[in-house]
N, C-alpha and C positions, 0 to 999 in steps of 0.2 A: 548064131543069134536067132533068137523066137521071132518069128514073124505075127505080129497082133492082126486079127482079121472083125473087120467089122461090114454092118450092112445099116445103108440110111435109106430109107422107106420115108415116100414122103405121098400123102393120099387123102382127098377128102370125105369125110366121112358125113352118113346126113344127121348121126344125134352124136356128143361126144359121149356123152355116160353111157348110152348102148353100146356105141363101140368098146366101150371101156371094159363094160363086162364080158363080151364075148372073149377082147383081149386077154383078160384073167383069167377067165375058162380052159385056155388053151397055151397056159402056161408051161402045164406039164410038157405037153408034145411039144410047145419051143425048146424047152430044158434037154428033153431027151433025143431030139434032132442036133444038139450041138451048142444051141444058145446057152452062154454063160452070164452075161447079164444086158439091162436094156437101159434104156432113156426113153421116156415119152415126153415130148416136147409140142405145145400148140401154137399156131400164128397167133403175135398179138393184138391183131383187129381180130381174128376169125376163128376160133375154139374150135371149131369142126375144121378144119387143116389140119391137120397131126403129123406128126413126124414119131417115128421111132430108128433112134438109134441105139443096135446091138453089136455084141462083140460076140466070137463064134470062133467055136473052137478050129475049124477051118471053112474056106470058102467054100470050097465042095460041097461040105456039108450043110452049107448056108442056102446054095442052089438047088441042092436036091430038097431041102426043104420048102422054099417059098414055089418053086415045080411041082408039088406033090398034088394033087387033083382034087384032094377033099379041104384044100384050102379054097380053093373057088365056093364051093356052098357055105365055110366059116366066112368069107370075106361078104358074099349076100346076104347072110346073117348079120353081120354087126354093121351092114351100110354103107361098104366099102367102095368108093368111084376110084375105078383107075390107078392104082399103084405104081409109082415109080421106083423102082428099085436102082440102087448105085451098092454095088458089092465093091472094099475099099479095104488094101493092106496099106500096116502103118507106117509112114516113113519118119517124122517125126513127135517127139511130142516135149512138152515143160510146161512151168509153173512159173509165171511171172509174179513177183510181186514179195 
């Protein structure tokens, strides 16, 4: 059985459209670190709260990514306060309805 590997990042940022485009910019090096695909999700009182959640080709390579050094100056760049990271395999999933 495949094991689905994801990461929820949850962080608030000070503009969401700057963040936004940093996060664009740096699509490649998520893509080529491992990211397969993502979610960006925001509080609905609070648009600068963001959430991303990604799926990754493994966790390893989810931590050696969000670890990597020259993420600290892309995350000063788009206005990034304090990142929470939860790296998450999947036990279940369905479709109700």
């Amino acid at each position: 059985m495949t094991v689905l590997t994801f990461v929820l990042i949850i962080h608030d940022v000070a503009d969401y459209d700057a963040w936004k485009t940093v996060f664009d910019e740096a699509a490649a090096l998520r893509r080529d670190a491992g990211e397969i695909s993502y979610r960006v999700l925001s509080d609905d009182t609070d648009p600068n709260r963001v959430v991303h959640f990604s799926r990754w080709r493994s966790l390893a390579e989810a931590r050696a990514f969000f670890s990597f050094e020259r993420l600290v100056e892309i995350r000063e760049r788009a206005g990034v306060a304090s990142p929470d990271f939860l790296y998450l395999n999947q036990r279940a999933s369905g479709v109700l309805g």
